[in-house]
KOLMIRO-864740 format. One record per residue (C-alpha): residue number from 1; x, y, z. Coordinates in pm, whole numbers. Layout:
DOSE  num       u       v       w
DOSE  NUM       X       Y       Z
...
//
This chain:
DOSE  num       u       v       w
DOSE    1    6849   11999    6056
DOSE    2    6619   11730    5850
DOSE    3    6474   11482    6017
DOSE    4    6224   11217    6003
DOSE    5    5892   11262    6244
DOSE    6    5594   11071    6292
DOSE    7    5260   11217    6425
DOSE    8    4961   11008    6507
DOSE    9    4621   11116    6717
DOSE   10    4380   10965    6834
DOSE   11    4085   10996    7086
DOSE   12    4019   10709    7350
DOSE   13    3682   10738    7545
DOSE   14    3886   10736    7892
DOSE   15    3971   10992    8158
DOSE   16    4361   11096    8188
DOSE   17    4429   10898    8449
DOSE   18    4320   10573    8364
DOSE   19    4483   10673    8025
DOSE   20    4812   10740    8148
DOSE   21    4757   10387    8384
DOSE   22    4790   10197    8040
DOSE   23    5116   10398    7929
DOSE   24    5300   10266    8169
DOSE   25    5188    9982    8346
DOSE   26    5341    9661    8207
DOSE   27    4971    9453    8274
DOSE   28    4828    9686    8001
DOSE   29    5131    9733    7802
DOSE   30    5107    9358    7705
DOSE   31    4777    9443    7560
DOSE   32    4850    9687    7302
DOSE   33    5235    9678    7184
DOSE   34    5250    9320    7110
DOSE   35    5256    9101    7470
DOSE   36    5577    9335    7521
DOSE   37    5579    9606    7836
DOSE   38    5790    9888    7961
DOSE   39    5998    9864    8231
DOSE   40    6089   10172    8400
DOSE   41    6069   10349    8711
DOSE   42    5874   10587    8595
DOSE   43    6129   10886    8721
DOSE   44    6328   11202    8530
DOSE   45    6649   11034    8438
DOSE   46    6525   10704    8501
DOSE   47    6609   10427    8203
DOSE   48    6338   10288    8014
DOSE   49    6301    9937    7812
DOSE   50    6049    9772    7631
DOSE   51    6102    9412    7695
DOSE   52    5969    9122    7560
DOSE   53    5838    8786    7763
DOSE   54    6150    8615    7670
DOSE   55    6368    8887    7802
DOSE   56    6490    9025    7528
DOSE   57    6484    9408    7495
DOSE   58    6299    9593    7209
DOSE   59    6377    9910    7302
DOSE   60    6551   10101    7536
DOSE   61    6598   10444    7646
DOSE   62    6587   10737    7942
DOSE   63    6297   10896    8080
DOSE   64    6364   11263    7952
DOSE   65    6030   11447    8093
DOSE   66    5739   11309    8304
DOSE   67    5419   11484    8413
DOSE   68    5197   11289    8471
DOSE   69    4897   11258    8347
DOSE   70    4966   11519    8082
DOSE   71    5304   11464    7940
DOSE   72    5562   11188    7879
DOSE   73    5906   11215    7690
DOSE   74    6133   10888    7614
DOSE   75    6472   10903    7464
DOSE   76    6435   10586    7236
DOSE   77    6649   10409    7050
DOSE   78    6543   10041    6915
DOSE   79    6781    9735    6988
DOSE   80    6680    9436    6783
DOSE   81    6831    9522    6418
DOSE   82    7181    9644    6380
DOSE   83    7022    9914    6107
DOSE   84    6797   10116    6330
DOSE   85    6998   10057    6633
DOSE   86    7275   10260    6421
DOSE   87    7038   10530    6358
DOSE   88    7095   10651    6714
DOSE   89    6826   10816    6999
DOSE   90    6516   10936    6874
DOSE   91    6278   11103    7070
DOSE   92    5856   10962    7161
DOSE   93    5669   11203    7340
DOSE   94    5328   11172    7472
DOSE   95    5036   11424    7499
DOSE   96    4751   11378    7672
DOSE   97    4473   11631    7598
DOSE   98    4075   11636    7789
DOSE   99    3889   11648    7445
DOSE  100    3464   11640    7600
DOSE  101    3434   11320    7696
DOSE  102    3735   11151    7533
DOSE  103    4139   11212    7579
DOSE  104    4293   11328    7298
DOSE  105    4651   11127    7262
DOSE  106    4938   11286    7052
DOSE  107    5190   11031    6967
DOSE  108    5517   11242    6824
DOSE  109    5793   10984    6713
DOSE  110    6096   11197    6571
DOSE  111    6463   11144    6505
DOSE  112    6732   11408    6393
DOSE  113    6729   11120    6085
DOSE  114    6650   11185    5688
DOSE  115    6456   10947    5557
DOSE  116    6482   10722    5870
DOSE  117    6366   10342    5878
DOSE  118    6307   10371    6241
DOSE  119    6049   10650    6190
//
């Protein structure tokens, strides 16, 4: 099946743990995806939203796979405009990798989409 797929990596001078911290705790979130945060529970099955100040919701999704501080997969679909909202579920997961003293993050955004605007 073609799809559309996004990989970026990069290397943050950081342990795991204080890495994974910032993934998913909504005080750090706001620093780095635009004042918006995730609001989960952080749980296999649980849903997932990235919501702005004003309430409304960016994103939403499920928690598909969560080890942390290794691994973290989100069932994503966005929910602002109508034309990637149509595009259906993608799929974000989240790698991170001890590289010496830095943590290699793998950012994999992919979606079972040709050509996708989402992606």
């Amino acid at each position: 099946m073609s799809q559309s797929k996004f990989v970026y990596v990069t290397y943050i001078r950081t342990t795991r743990e204080k890495l994974w911290e910032a993934l998913v705790t909504p005080a750090f979130n706001k620093q780095f995806w635009f004042g918006t945060w995730q609001d989960c529970a952080w749980t296999e099955g649980a849903s997932w939203k990235l919501t702005f100040e004003d309430g409304r919701i960016a994103d939403e999704g499920e928690v598909l796979h969560i080890d942390p501080p290794n691994r973290l997969v989100l069932k994503w679909r966005h929910a602002l405009r109508p034309e990637l909202t149509a595009e259906g579920y993608s799929q974000a997961t989240f790698v991170l990798e001890p590289a010496e003293e830095t943590v290699k993050l793998t950012v994999t955004h992919e979606i079972p989409v040709p050509g996708s605007k989402l992606i």
